[in-house]
C-alpha positions in Angstrom: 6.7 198.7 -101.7 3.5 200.4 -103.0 3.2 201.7 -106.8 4.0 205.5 -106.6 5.4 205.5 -103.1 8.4 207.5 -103.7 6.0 210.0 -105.5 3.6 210.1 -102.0 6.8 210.5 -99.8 8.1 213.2 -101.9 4.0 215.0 -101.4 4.4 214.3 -97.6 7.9 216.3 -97.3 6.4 218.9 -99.4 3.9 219.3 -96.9 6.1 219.4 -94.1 8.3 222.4 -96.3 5.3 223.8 -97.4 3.0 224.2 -93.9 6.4 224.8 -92.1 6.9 227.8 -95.2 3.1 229.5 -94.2 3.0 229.5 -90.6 6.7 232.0 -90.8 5.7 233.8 -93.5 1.9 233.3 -94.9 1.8 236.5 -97.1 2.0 234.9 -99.7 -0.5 232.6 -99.4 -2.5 234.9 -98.3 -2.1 237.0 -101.0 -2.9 234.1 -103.4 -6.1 233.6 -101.6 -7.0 236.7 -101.9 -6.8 236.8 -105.3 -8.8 234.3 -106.2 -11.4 235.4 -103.4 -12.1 239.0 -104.5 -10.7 241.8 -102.0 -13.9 241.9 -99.8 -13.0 238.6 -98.2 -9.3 238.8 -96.5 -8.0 235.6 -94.6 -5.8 236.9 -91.7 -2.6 235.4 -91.2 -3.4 233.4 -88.3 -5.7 231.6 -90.4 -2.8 230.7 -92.9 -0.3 229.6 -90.3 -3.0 227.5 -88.6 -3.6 226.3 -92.2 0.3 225.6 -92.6 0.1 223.8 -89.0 -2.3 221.2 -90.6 -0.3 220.9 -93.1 2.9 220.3 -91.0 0.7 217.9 -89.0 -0.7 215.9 -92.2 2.5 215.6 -93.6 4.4 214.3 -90.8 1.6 212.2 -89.8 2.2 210.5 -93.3 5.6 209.9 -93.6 5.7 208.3 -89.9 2.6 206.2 -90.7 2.3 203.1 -93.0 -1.8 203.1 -92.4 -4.6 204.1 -95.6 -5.8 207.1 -93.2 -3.1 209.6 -93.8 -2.7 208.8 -97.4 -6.3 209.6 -98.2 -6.0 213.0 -96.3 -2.9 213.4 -98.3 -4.7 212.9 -101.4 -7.9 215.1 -100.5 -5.5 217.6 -99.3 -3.2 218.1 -103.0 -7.0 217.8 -104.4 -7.9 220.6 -102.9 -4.5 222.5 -103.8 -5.1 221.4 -107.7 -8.9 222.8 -107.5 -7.4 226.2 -106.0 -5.0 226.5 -108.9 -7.4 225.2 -111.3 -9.9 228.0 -110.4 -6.9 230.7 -109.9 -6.1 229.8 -113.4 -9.9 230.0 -114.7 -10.3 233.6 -113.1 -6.9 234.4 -114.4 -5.1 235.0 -111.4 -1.6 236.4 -111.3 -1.0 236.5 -107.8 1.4 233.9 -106.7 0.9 230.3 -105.8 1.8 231.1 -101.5 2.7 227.5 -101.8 6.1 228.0 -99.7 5.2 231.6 -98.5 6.5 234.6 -99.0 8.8 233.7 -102.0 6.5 231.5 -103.6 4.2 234.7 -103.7 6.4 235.6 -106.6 5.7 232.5 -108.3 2.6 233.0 -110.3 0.2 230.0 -110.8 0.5 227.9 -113.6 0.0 225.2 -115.3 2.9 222.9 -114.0 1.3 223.8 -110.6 -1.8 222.0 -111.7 0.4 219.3 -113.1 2.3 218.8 -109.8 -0.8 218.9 -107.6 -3.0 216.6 -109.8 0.0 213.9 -109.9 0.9 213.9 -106.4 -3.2 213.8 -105.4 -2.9 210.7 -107.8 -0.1 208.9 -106.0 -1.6 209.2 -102.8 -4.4 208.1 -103.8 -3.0 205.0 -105.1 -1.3 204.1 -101.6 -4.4 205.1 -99.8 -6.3 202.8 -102.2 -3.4 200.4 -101.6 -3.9 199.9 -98.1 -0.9 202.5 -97.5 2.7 201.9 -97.4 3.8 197.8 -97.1 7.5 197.2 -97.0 10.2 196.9 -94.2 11.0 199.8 -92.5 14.5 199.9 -94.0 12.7 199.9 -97.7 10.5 202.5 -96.5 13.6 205.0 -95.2 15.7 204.6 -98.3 12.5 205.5 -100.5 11.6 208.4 -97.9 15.5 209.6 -99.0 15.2 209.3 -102.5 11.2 211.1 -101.7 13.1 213.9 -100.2 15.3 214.7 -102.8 12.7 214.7 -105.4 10.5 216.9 -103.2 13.2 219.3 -103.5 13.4 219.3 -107.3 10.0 219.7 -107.0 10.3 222.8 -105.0 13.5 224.3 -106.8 10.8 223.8 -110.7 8.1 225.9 -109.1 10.1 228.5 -107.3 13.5 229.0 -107.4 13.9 228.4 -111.2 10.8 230.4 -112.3 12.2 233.7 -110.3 15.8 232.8 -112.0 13.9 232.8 -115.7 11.9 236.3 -114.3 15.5 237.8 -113.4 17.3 237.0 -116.8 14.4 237.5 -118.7 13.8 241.2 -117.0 17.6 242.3 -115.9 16.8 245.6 -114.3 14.2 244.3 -112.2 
């Protein structure tokens, strides 16, 4: 199996959560556009779901292909998701990331975002560089398993257990 696979896997599911997340509920990504935009420019939120549908489409592309293609647009895609937080984090942002819609508009960017998008950019770029995914098709569905579980600890770190920390740390919220 390709070096970092299970990492690349785990990016693809993410996609699929995270495009599936904006097209029911983009406010939050639209929110976090926003803020990093300036007010005057507003992205309406058929724009964000058609965003999230690319997304969706990208990701499920990837985990149902084994070819270079996908893998690359994976990569360029978590690229472009490390530049946003990179610049939301320069301008000093505090809207949320919009990463999984509306909750993840809580979720203020951060550094671990950066982290996150930078290292799974990095892993599909080392299967698209690779050639893509090699491997029986049994080897590949065990790792897409083991990707899908760690795209959900993924999720629960950037979402779930930063509004649990925001909650204890301000009780009467």
């Amino acid at each position: 199996m390709t070096a970092g696979a299970g990492v690349y896997l785990a990016a693809c599911v993410l996609l699929v959560a995270a495009g599936t997340a904006k097209m029911r509920r983009p406010a939050g990504a639209q929110a976090a556009i926003a803020a990093l935009l300036g007010p005057r420019l507003s992205v309406p939120g058929t724009a964000v779901r058609a965003g999230g549908a690319l997304e969706l489409l990208l990701g499920t592309a990837a985990l149902t292909t084994t070819s270079a293609g996908p893998a690359a647009a994976v990569a360029a895609c978590y690229a472009v998701f490390a530049l946003f937080v990179a610049s939301s984090l320069a301008r000093g942002a505090t809207a949320g990331c919009g990463c999984f819609g509306q909750a993840a508009g809580l979720v203020p960017v951060g550094r671990l975002h950066l982290l996150v998008n930078v290292v799974l950019a990095a892993a599909a770029l080392v299967v698209a560089s690779a050639g893509g995914l090699d491997g029986p098709a049994t080897e590949r569905a065990a790792v897409a398993m083991a990707a899908a579980g760690l795209a959900w600890v993924i999720y629960l770190v950037l979402v779930p257990l930063h509004l649990l920390t925001a909650a204890v740390r301000e009780p009467g919220r």
